[in-house]
Structures are given as structure tokens and as C-alpha cells.
PAPA-910066 format. One record per atom (N, C-alpha, C): y, x, z; atom name. Coordinates in Angstrom, 1 decimal, decimal comma, padded with zeros to 4 digits. Layout:
N
<atom><py>Y</py><px>X</px><pz>Z</pz><site>CA</site></atom>
...
***
This chain:
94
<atom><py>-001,2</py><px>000,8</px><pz>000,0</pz><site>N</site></atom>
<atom><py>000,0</py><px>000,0</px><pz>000,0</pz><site>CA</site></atom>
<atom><py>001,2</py><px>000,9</px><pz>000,0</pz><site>C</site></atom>
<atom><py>001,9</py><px>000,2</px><pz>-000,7</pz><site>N</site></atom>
<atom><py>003,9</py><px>001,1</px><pz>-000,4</pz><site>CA</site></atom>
<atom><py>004,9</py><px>000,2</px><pz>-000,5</pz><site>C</site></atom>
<atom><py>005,9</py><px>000,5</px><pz>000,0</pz><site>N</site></atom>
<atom><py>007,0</py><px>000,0</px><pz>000,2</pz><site>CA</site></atom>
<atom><py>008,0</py><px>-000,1</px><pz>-000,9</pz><site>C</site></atom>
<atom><py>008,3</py><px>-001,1</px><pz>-001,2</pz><site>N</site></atom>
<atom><py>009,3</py><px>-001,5</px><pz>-002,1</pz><site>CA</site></atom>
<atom><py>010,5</py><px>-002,4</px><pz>-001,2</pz><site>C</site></atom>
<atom><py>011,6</py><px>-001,7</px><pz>-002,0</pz><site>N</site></atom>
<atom><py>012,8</py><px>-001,8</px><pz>-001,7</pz><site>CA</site></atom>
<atom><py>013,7</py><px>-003,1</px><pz>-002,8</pz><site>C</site></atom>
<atom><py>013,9</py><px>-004,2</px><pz>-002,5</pz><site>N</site></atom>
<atom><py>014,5</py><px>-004,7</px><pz>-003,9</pz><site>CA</site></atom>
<atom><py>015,9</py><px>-005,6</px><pz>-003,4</pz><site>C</site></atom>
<atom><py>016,9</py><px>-004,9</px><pz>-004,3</pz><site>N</site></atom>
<atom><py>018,2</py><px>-005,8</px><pz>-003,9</pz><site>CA</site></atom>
<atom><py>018,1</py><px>-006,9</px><pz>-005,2</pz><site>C</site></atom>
<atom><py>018,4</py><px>-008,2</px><pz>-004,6</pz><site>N</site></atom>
<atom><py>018,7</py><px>-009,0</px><pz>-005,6</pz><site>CA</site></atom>
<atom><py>020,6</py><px>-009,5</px><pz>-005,7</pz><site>C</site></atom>
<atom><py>020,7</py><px>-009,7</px><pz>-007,1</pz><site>N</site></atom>
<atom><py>022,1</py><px>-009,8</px><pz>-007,2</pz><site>CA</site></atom>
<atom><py>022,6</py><px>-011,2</px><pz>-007,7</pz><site>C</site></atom>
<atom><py>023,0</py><px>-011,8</px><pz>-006,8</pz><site>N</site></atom>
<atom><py>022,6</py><px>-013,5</px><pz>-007,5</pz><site>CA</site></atom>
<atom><py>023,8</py><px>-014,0</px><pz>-008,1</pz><site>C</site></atom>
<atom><py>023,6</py><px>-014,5</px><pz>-009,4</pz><site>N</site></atom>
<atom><py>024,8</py><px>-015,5</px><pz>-010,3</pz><site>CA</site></atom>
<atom><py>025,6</py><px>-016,3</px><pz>-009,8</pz><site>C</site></atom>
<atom><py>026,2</py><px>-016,6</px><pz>-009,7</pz><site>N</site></atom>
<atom><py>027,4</py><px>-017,8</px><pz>-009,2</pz><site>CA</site></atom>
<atom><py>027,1</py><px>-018,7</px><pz>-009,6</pz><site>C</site></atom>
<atom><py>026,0</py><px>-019,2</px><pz>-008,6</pz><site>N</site></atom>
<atom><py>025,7</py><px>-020,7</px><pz>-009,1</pz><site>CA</site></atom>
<atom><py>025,6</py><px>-021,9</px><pz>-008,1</pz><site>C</site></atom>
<atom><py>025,6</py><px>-022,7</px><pz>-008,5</pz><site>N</site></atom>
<atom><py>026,2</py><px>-023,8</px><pz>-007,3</pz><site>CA</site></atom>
<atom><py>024,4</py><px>-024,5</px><pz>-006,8</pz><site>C</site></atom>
<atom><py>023,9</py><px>-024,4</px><pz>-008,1</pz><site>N</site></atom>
<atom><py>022,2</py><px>-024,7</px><pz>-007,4</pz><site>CA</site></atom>
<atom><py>021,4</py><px>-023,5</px><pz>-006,4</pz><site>C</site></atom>
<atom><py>022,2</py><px>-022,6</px><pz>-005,8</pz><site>N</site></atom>
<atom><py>021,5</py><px>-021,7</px><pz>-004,9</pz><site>CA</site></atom>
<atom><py>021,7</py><px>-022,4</px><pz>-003,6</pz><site>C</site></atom>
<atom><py>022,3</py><px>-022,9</px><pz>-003,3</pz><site>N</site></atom>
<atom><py>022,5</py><px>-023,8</px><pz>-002,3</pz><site>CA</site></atom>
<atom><py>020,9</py><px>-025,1</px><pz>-002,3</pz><site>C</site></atom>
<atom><py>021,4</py><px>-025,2</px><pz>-003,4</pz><site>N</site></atom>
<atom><py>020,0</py><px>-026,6</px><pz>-003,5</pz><site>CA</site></atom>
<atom><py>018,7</py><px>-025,8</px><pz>-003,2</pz><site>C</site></atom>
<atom><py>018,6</py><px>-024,9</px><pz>-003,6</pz><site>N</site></atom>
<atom><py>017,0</py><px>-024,3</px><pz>-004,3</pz><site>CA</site></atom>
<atom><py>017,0</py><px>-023,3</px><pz>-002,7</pz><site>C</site></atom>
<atom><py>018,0</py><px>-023,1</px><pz>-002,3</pz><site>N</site></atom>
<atom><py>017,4</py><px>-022,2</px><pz>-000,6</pz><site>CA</site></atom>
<atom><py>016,4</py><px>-022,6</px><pz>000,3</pz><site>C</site></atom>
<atom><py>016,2</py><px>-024,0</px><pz>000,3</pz><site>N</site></atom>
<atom><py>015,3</py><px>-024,4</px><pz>001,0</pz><site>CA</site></atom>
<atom><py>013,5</py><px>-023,8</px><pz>000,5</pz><site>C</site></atom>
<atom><py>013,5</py><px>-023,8</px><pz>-000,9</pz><site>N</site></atom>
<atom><py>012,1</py><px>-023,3</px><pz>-001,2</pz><site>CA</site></atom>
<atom><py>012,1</py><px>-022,0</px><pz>-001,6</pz><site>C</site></atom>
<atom><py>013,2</py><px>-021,8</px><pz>-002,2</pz><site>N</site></atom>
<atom><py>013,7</py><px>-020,0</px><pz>-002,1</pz><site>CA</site></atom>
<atom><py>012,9</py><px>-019,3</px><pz>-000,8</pz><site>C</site></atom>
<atom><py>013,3</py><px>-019,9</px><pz>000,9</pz><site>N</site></atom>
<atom><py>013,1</py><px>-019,4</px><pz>001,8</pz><site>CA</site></atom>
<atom><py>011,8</py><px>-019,5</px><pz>002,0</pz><site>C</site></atom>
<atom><py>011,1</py><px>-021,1</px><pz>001,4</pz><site>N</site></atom>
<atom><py>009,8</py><px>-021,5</px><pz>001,3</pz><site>CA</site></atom>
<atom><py>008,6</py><px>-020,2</px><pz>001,2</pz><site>C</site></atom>
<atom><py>009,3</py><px>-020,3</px><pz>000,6</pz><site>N</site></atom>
<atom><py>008,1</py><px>-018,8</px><pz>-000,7</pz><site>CA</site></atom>
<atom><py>008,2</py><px>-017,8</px><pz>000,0</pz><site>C</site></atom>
<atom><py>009,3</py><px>-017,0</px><pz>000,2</pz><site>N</site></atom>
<atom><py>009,3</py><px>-015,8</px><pz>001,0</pz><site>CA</site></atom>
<atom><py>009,2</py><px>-016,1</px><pz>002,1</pz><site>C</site></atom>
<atom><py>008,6</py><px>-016,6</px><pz>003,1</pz><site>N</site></atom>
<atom><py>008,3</py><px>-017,2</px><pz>004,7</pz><site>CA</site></atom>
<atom><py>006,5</py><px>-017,1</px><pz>004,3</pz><site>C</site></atom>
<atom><py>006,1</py><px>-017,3</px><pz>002,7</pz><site>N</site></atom>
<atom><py>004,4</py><px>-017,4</px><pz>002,6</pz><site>CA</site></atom>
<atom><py>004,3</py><px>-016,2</px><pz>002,5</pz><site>C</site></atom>
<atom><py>004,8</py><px>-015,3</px><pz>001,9</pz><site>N</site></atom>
<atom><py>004,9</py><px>-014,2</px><pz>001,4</pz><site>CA</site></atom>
<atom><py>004,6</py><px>-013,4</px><pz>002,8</pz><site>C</site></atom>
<atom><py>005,7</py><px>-013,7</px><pz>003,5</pz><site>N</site></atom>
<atom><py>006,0</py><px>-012,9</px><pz>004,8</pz><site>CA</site></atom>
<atom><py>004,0</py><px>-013,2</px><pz>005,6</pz><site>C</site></atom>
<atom><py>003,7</py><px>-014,9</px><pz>005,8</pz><site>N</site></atom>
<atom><py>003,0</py><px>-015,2</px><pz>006,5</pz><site>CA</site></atom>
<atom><py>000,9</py><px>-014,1</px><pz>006,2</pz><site>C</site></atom>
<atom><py>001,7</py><px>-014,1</px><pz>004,6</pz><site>N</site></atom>
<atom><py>000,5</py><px>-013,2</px><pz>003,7</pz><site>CA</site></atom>
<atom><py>000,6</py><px>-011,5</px><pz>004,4</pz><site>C</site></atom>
<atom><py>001,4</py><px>-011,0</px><pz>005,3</pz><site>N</site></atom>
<atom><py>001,5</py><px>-009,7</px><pz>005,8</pz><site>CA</site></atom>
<atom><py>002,4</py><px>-008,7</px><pz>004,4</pz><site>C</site></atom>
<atom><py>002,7</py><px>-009,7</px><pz>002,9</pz><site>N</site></atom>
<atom><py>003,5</py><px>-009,1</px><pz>001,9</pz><site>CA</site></atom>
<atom><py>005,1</py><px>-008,7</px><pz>001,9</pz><site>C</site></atom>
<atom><py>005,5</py><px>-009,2</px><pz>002,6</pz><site>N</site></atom>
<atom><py>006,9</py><px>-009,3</px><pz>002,8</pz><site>CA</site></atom>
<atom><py>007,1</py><px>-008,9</px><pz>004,3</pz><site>C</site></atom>
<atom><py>008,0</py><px>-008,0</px><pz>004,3</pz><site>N</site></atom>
<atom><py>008,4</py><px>-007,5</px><pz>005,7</pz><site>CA</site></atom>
<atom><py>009,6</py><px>-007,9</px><pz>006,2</pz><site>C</site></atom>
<atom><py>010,4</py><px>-008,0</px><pz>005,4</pz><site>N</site></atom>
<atom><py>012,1</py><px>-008,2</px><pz>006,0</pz><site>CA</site></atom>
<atom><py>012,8</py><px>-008,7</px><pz>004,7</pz><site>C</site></atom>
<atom><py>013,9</py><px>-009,9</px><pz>005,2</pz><site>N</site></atom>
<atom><py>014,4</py><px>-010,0</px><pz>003,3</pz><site>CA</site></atom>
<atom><py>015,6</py><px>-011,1</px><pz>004,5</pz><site>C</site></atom>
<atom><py>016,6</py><px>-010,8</px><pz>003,8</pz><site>N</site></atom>
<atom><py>017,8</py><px>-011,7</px><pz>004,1</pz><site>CA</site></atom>
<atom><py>019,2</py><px>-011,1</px><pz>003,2</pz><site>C</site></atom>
<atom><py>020,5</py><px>-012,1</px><pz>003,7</pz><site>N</site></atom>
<atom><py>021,3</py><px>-012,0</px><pz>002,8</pz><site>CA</site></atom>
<atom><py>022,2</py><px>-010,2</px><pz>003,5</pz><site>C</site></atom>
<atom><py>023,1</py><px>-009,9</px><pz>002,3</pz><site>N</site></atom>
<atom><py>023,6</py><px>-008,3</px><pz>002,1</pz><site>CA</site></atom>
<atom><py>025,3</py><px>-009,3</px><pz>002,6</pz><site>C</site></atom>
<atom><py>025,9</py><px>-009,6</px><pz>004,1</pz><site>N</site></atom>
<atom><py>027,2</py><px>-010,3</px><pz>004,3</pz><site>CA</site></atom>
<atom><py>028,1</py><px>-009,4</px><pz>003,3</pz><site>C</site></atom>
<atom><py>029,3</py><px>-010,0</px><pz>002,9</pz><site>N</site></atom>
<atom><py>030,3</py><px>-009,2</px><pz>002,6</pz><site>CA</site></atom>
<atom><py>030,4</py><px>-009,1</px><pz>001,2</pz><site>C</site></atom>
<atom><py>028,6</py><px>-008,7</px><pz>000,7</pz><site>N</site></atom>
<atom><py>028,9</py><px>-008,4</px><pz>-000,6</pz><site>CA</site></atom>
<atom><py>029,4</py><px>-009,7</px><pz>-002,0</pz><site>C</site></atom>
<atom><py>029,9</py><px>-008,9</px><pz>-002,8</pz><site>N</site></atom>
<atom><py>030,6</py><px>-010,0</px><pz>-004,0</pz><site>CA</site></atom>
<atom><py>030,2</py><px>-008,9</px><pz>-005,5</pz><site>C</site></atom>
<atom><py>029,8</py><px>-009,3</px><pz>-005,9</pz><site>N</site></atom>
<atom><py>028,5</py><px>-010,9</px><pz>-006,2</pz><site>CA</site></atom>
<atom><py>028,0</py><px>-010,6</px><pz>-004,8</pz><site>C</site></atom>
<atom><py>027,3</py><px>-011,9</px><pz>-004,5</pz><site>N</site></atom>
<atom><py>026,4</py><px>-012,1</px><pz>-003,6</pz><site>CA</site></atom>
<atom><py>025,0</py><px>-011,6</px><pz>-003,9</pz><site>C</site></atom>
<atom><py>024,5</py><px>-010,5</px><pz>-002,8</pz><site>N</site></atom>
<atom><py>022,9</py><px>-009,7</px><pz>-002,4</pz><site>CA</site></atom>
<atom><py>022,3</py><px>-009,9</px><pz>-001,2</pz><site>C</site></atom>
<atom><py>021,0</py><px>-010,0</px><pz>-001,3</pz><site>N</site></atom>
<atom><py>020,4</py><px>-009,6</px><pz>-001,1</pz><site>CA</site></atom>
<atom><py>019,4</py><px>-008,5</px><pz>-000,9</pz><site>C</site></atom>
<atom><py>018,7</py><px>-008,6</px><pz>000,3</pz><site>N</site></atom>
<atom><py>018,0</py><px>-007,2</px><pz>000,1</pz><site>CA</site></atom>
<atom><py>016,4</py><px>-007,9</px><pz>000,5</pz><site>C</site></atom>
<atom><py>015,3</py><px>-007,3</px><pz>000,1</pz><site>N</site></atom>
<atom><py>013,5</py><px>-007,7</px><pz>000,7</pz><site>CA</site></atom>
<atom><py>013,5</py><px>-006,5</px><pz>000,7</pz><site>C</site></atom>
<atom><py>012,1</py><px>-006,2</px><pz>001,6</pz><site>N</site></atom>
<atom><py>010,9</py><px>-005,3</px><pz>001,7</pz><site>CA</site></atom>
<atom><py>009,6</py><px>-005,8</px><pz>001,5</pz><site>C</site></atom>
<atom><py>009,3</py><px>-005,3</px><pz>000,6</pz><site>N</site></atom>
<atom><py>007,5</py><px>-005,5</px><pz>000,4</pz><site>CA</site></atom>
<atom><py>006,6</py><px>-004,4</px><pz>000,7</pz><site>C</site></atom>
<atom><py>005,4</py><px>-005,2</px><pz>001,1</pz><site>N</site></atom>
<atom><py>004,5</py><px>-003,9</px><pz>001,2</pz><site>CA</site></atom>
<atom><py>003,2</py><px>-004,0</px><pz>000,3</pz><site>C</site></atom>
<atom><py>003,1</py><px>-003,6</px><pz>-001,0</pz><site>N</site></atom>
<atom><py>002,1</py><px>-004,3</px><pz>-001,5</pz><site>CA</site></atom>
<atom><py>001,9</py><px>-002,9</px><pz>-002,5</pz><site>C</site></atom>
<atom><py>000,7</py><px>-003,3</px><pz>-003,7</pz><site>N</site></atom>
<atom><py>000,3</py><px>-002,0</px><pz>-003,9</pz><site>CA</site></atom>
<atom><py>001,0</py><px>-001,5</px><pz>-005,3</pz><site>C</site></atom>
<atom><py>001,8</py><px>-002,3</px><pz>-006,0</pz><site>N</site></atom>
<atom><py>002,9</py><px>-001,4</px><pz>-007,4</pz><site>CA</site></atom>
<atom><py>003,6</py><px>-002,1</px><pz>-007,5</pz><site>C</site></atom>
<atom><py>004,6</py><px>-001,8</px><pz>-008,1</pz><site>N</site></atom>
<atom><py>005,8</py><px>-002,2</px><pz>-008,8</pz><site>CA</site></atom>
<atom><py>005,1</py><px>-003,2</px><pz>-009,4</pz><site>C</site></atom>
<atom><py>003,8</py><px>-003,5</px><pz>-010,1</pz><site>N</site></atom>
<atom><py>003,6</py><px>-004,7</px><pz>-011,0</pz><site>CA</site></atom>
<atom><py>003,7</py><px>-005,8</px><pz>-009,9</pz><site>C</site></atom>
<atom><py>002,6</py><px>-005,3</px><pz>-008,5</pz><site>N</site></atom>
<atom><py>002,8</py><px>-006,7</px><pz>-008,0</pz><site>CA</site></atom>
<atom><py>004,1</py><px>-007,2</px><pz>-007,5</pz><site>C</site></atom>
<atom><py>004,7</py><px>-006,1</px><pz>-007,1</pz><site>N</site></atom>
<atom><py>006,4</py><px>-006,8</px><pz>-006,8</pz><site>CA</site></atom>
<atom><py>006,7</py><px>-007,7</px><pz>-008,0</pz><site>C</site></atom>
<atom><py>006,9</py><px>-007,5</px><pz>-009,4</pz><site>N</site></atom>
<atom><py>007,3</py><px>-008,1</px><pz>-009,9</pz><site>CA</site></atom>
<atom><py>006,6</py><px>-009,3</px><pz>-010,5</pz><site>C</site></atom>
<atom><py>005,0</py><px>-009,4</px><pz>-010,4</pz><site>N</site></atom>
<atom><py>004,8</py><px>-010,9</px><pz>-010,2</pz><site>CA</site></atom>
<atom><py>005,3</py><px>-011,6</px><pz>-009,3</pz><site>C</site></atom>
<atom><py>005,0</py><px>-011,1</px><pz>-007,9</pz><site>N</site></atom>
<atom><py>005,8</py><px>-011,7</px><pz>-007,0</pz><site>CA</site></atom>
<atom><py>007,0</py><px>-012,3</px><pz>-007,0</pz><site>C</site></atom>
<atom><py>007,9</py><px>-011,6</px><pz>-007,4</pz><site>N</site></atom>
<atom><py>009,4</py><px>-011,7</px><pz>-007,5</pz><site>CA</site></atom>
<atom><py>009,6</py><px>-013,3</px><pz>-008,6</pz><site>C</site></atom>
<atom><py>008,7</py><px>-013,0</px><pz>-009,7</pz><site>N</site></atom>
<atom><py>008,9</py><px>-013,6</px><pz>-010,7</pz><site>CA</site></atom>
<atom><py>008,2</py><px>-015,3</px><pz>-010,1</pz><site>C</site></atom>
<atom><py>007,7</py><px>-015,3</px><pz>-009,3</pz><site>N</site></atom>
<atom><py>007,2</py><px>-016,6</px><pz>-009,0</pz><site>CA</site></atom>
<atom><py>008,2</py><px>-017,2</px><pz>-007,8</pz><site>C</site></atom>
<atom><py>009,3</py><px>-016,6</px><pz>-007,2</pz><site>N</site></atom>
<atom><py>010,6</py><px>-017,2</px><pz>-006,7</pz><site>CA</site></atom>
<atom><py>011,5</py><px>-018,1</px><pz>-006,9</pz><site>C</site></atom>
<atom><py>011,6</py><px>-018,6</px><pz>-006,4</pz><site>N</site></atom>
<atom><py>012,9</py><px>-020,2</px><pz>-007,1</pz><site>CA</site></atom>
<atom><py>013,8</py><px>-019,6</px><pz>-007,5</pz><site>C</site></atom>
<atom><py>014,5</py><px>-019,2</px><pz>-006,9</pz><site>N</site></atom>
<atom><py>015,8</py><px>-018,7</px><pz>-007,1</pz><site>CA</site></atom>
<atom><py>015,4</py><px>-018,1</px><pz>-008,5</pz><site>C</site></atom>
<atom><py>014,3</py><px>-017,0</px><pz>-008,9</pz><site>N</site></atom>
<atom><py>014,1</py><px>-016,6</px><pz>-009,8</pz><site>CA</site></atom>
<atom><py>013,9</py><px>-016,9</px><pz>-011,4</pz><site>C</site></atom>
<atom><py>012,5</py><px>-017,9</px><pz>-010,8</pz><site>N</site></atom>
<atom><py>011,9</py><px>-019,2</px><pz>-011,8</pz><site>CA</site></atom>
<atom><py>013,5</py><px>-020,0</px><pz>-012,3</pz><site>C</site></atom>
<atom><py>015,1</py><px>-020,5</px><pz>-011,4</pz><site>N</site></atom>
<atom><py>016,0</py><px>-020,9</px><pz>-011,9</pz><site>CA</site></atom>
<atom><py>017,0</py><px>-020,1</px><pz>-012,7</pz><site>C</site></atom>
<atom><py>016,5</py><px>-018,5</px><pz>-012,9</pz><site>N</site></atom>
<atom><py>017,5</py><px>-018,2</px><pz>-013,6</pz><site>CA</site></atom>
<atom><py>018,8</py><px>-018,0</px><pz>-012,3</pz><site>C</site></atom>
<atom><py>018,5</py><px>-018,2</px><pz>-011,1</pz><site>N</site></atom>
<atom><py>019,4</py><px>-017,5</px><pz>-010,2</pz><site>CA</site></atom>
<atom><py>020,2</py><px>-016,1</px><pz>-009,6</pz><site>C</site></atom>
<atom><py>018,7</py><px>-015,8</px><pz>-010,0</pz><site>N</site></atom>
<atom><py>019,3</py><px>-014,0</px><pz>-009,8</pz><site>CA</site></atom>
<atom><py>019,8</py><px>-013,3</px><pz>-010,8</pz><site>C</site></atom>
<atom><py>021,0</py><px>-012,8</px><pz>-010,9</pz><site>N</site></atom>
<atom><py>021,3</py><px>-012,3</px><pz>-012,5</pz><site>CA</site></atom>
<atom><py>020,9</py><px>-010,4</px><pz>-012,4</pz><site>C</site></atom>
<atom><py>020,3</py><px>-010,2</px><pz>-011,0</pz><site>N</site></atom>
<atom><py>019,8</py><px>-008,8</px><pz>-011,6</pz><site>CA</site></atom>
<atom><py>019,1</py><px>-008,7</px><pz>-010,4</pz><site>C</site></atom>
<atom><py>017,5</py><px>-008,0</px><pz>-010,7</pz><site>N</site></atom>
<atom><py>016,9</py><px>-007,5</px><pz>-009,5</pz><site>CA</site></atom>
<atom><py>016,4</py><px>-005,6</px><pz>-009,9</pz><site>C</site></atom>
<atom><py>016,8</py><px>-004,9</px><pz>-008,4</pz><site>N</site></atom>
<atom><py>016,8</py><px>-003,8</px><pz>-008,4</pz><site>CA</site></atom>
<atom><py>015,5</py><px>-003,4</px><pz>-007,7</pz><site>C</site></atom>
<atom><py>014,5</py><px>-003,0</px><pz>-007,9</pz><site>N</site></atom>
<atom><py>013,1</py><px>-002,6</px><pz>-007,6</pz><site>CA</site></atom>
<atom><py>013,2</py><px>-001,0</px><pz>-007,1</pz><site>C</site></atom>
<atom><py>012,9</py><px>-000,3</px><pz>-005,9</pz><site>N</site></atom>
<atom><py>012,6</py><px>001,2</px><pz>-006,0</pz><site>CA</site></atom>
<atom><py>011,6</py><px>001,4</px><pz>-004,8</pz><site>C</site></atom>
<atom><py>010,5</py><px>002,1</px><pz>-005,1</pz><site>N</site></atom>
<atom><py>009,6</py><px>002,5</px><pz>-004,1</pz><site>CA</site></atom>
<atom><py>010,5</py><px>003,2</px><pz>-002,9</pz><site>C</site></atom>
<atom><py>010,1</py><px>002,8</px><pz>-001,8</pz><site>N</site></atom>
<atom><py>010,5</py><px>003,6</px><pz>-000,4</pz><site>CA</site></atom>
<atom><py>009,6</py><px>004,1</px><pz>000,8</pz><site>C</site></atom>
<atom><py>009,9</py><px>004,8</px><pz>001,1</pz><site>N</site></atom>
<atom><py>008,6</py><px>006,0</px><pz>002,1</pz><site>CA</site></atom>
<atom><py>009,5</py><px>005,9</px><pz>002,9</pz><site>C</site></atom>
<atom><py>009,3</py><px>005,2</px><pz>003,9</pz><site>N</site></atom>
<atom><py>010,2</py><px>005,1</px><pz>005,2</pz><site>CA</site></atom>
<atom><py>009,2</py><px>006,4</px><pz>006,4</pz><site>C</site></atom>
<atom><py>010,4</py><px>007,1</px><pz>007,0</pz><site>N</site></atom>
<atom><py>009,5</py><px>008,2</px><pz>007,5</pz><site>CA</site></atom>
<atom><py>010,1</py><px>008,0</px><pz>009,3</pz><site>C</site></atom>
<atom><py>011,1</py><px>007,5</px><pz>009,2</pz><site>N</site></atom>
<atom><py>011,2</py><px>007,0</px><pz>011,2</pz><site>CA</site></atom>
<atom><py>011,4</py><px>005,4</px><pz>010,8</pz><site>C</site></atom>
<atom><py>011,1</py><px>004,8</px><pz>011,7</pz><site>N</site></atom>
<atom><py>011,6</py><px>003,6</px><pz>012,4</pz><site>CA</site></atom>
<atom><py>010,3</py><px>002,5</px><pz>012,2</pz><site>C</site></atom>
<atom><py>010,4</py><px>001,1</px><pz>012,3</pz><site>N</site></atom>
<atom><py>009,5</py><px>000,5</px><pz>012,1</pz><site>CA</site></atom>
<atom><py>008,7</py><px>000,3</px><pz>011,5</pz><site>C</site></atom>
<atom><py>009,3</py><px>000,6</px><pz>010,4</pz><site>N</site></atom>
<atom><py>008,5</py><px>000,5</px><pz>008,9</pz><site>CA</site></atom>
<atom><py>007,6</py><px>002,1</px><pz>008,5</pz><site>C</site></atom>
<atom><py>007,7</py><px>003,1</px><pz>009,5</pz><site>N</site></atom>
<atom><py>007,3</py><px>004,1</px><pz>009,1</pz><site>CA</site></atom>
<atom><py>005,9</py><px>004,2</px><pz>009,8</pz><site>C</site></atom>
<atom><py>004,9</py><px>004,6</px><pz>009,2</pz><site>N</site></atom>
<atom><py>003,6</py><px>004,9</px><pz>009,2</pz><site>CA</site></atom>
<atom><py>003,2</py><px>005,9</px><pz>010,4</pz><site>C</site></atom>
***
């Protein structure tokens, strides 16, 4: 398994609001699956980010993953940033 790091960059859209409820849905199963470690909003930022952690085994599965998200499946996110991370202190470190 490794760690993936993914900021998402979300569009100015007024259905993010509608769609957060299953938005959160999915990533709560994700989390419940031991796939998902940590994911909430990036305050402050404009455009509006996000950041997850996953711990799964490549970039392909992050991006099935990713790709089966509401927010995603709507055409909400207008850019997601994917990079492996090797966390070496703190919680996340092995």
C-alpha cells in the first residue's frame, strides 16, 4: 500500500452544495473501507480545495476511486492533483 496525496480544485458551481451530501457519502465508505485516511476542505483557498489521503495500492486505484465521486461523476472538480507521499513522522508514518 502507499500514500496518495490528492488536492482537488472545485469549479464554481452552485450544485456543490446539492451534491455534498453524497459527495461526503462516498468518501465516509471509502474511509469505513480503511481507503481513505483524512480528506476535508483547504479554508481560505480561491478556487475552492480540497485536500484526501488515500492509502491504496497505485495511482490507477486512486483514480478509479476518485472517478466514481459525485462531485466528480458532476463535472465538479475542475482539476484533481494526484502525487505519491511517504510520510516518514507523524500519524500516517509507518
Amino acid at each position: 500500500m502507499a500514500f496518495f496525496a490528492i488536492t482537488y480544485t472545485y469549479a464554481a458551481d452552485p450544485r456543490i452544495d446539492e451534491l455534498r451530501p453524497e459527495h461526503r457519502a462516498y468518501l465516509a465508505a471509502l474511509a469505513e473501507q480503511g481507503l481513505l485516511k483524512a480528506s476535508g476542505p483547504c479554508p481560505g483557498t480561491e478556487p475552492a480545495q480540497a485536500l484526501l489521503v488515500l492509502d491504496v495500492d497505485s495511482r490507477e486505484v486512486v483514480e478509479s476511486l476518485l472517478a466514481d465521486d459525485p462531485f466528480q461523476s458532476a463535472g465538479l472538480v475542475h482539476q484533481t492533483d494526484i502525487v505519491e507521499w511517504n510520510p516518514i513522522i507523524g500519524v500516517f508514518a509507518s
